[in-house]
Structure formats: structure tokens, C-alpha cells
C-alpha positions in Angstrom: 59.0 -11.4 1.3 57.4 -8.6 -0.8 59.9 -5.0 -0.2 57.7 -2.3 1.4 60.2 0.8 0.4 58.8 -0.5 -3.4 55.4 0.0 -1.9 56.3 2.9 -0.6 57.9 4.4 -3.8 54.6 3.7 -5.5 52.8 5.8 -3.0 55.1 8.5 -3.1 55.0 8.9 -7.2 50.8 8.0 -7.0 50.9 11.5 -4.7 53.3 13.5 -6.8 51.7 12.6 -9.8 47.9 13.4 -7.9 49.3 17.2 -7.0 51.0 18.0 -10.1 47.8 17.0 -11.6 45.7 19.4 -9.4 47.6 22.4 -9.9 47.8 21.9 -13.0 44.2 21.3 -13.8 43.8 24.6 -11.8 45.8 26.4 -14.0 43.6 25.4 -16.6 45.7 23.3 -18.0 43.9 19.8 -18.7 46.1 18.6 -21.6 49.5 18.9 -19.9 47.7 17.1 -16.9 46.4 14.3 -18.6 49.9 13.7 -20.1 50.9 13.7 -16.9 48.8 11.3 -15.1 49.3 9.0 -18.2 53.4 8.6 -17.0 52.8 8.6 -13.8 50.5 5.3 -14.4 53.0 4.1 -17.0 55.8 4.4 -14.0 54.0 2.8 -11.6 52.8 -0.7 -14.6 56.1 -1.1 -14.9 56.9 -1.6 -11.3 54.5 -3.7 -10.9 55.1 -6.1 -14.3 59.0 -6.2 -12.6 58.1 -7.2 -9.9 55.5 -9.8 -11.4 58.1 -10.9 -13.2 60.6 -11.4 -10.0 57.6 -13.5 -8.5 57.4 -15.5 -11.3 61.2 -16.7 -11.6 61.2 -17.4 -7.6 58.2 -19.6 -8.2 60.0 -21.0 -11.0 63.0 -21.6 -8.7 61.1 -22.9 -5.9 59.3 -25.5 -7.7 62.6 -26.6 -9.9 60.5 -25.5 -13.1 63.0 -25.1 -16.6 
């Protein structure tokens, strides 16, 4: 059963990361913001590649694989 407080998390920073972005594109600041979003979408991959990688060893445990 997938954890919904990592969904959650991955809301939270998507949000976080979409205001700071905002203000500070309004600050005319488009550099600093594009930095930003880049982390913010490098938080979030790795995340998900964990918890690919959690799937994959319970389907290697399920099916008795290595």
C-alpha cells in the first residue's frame, strides 16, 4: 500500500516551490527562480526514483526473484 503523507509531502514542496517561484518572478528575478524550480523538481525525482526503487525490491520479494 502506497504511503499518502509521501504524496502529500510532494504536494506540499510542488506548492512551495510554485509561490517562491511567483514572487520571485515578480521581483524580477527570473534567474534565481529558475534555479529554484530546477531543486524543487530535483527534490521531488528523487522521491519518486526511492520509492520506484522500494516497489521494485517488494516485487522482487514477492515473486522470490535473486
Amino acid at each position: 500500500m502506497i504511503d499518502l503523507t509521501v504524496i502529500f509531502k510532494l504536494a506540499a514542496v510542488g506548492i512551495i516551490i510554485t509561490i517562491v517561484c511567483q514572487v520571485l518572478k515578480k521581483s524580477d528575478r527570473d534567474d534565481v527562480a529558475t534555479v529554484v524550480s530546477i531543486v524543487g523538481l530535483v527534490i521531488a525525482l528523487t522521491v519518486a526514483v526511492t520509492m520506484i526503487g522500494d516497489l521494485f525490491e517488494k516485487v522482487q520479494e514477492i515473486f522470490g526473484v535473486f
